[in-house]
N, C-alpha and C positions, 0 to 999 in steps of 0.2 A: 251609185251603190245604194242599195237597200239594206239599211241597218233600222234592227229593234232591239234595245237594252233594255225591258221591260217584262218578263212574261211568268206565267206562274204553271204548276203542273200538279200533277197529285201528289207528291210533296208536301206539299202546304193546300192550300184551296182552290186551286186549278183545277179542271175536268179530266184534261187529257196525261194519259202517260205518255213519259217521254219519249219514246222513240215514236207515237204518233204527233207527239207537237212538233218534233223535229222535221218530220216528211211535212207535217203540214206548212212547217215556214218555208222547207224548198219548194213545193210548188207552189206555195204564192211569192217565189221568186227572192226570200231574205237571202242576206250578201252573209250577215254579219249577225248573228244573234247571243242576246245574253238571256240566261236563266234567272230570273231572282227573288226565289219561292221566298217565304217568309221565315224567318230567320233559322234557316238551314242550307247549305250550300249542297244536299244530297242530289238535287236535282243536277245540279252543273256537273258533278263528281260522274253520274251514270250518261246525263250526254258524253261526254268527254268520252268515256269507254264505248260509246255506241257508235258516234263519229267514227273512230279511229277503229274497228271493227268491222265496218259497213261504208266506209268512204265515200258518205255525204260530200254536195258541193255547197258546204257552210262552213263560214269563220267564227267558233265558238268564242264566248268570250266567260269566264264566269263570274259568277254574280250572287246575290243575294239581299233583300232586303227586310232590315234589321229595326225594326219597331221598338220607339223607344218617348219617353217621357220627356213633355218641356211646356213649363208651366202647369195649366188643366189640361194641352192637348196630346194627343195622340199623332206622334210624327214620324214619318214614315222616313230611315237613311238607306239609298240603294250605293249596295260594295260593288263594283266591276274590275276585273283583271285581277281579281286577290289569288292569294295562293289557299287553294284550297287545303293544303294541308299545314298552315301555320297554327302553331296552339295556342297562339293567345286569342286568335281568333276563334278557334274549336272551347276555348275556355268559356268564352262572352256567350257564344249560341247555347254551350250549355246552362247557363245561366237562365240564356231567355226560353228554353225547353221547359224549365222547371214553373217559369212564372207561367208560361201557360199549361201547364198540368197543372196545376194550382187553380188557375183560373176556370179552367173546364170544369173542374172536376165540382167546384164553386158553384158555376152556373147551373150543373145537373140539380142538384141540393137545391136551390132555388126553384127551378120548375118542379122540382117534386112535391114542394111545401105549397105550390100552388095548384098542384094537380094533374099535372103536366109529366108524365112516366115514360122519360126518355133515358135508356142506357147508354153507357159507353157504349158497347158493343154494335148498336144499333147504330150508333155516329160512323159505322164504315169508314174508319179511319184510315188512309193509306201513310201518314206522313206526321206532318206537323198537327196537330190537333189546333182547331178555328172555329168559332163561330160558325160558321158555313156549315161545318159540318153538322150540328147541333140542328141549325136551321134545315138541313135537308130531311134530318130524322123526321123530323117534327112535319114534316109535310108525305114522307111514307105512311108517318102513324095518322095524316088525314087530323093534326091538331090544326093548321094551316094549310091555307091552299096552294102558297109559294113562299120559297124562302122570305124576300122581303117580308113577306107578314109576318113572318118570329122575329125578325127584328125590327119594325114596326111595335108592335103587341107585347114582345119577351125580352130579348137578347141583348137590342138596342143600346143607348148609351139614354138613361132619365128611365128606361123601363125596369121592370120590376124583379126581373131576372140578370139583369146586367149586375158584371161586375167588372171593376176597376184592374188594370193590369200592371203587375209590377215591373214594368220594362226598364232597361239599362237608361242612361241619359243621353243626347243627344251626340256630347264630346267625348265619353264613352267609343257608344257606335262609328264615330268618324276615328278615333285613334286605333280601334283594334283593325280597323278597313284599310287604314295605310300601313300600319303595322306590318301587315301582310302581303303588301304591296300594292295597294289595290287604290283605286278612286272613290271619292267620296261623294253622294248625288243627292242632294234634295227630293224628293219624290211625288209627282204629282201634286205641287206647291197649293193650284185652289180646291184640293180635296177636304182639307182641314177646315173653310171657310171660316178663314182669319177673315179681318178688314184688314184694307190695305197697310194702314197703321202697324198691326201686329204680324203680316208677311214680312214687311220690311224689318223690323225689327228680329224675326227667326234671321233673314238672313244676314242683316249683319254680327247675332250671336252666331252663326251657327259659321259663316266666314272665321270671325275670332279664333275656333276652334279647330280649324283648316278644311271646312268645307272647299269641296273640288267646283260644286259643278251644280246644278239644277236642272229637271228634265222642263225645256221649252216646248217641245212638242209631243201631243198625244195623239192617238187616233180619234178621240170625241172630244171637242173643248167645243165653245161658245165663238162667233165670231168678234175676234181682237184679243182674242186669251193667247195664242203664241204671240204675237203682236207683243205684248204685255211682258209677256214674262223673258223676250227676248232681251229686252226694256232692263229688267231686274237683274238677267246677267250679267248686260252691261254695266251696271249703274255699281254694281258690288264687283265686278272683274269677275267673273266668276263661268268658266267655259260652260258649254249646250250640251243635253243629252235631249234621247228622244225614246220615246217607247208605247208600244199598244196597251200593256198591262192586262193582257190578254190571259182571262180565267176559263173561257170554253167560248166553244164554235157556234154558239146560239145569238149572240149582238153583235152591236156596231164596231168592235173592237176587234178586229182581227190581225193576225200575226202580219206585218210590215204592210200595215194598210196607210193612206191617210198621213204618212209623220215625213213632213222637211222644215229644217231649218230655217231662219231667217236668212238673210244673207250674211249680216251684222255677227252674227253666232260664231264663238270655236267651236270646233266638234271636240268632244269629250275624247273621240275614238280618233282623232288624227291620227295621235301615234300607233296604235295599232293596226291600220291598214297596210294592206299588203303592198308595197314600193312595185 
């Protein structure tokens, strides 16, 4: 079976809309996919009506992922199988809506004072307001040649336009995810580039807190990075996800490309497979 619990849309900072990333996971043959735009679950909400309107051969699962504060960094918790219509969890996302409207609108003010005359309007925003978006303006308006270079140059985290975001806390985002019914996932573990030292340390706080699960496989790691993080599953009890984290159709990343398990691994998804 081909499962991806990983993927983003325009929603949040994804390319595609959804009823094209949906055809796109069927024909490259996904079993099983989760949505999990950044912290809004509208993308899973409109698969879910599209599915069941058009009777795709996909087992949706929904999803979201909920950025949130630990320490100095920036950690990313993915929700899968919640209910999308619980309110403590529609509480918490609103929360985190407001910190990045705050935050965007932050950033704008920042490139302005440096030159830089980028609107809202011009961020073509479909969804969640991101980085990405900012950074795409800025390369229509020909301030940069590619996204990367606003974040590079502006956007960045140490760059001159960056700003800090007020996200929920780590036990926060894992309580309102079960809350709801839902699994609780570490997200792309060597994206944060802890040392090993401070991985292990997230995941035993973040365990504490009833973390589910951590994705071991992605469609682009390093050779001996599932190997590793199979390693950390096991080492904390702690069940496998897997996902492409798939933003658009242009890299290495694509919808149920590249991701299996160790052998060693639970699946996150046992229980929900079809008997």
């Amino acid at each position: 079976m081909r499962v991806d619990l990983h993927c983003h849309t325009r929603h949040s900072d994804g390319e595609l809309a959804v009823p094209d990333l949906l055809h796109r996971a069927v024909a490259n043959q996904v079993d099983m996919l989760a949505i999990t735009d950044h912290d809004t679950i509208a993308g899973s909400i409109e698969a879910a009506e599209y599915l069941d309107q058009n009777k795709l051969p996909l087992q949706l699962i929904s999803g979201v992922e909920i950025s949130c504060q630990w320490h100095a960094f920036e950690i990313h918790i993915v929700g899968l199988n919640v209910d999308v219509n619980d309110s403590a969890l529609a509480q918490l996302l609103q929360q985190q809506l407001a910190a990045r409207e705050q935050r965007f609108e932050r950033m704008l003010e920042k490139l302005f004072q440096r030159g830089v005359h980028v609107t809202r309007e011009e961020c073509l925003i479909t969804g969640m307001p991101t980085r990405k978006h900012i950074a795409d303006a800025m390369v229509a308006k020909g301030v940069v040649e590619h996204p990367q270079q606003a974040f590079d140059r502006y956007i960045g985290k140490g760059n001159s336009a960056y700003v800090k975001a007020q996200w929920c806390d780590i036990e926060a985002a894992i309580t309102a995810i079960q809350a709801a019914g839902g699994v609780a996932v570490l997200a792309h573990p060597h994206a944060y580039k802890l040392s090993n030292k401070w991985l292990r340390k997230l995941c035993v706080e973040a365990k504490q807190w009833g973390l589910d699960a951590i994705e071991v496989s992605l469609s682009q790691q390093p050779i001996g990075q599932r190997k590793a993080l199979a390693e950390f599953a096991s080492d904390y009890e702690l069940k496998a996800s897997q996902g492409s984290d798939f933003h658009h159709p242009h890299g290495w990343r694509d919808l149920g490309k590249n991701l299996c398990l160790p052998e060693q691994c639970v699946p996150i998804w046992s229980a929900w497979s079809p008997t």
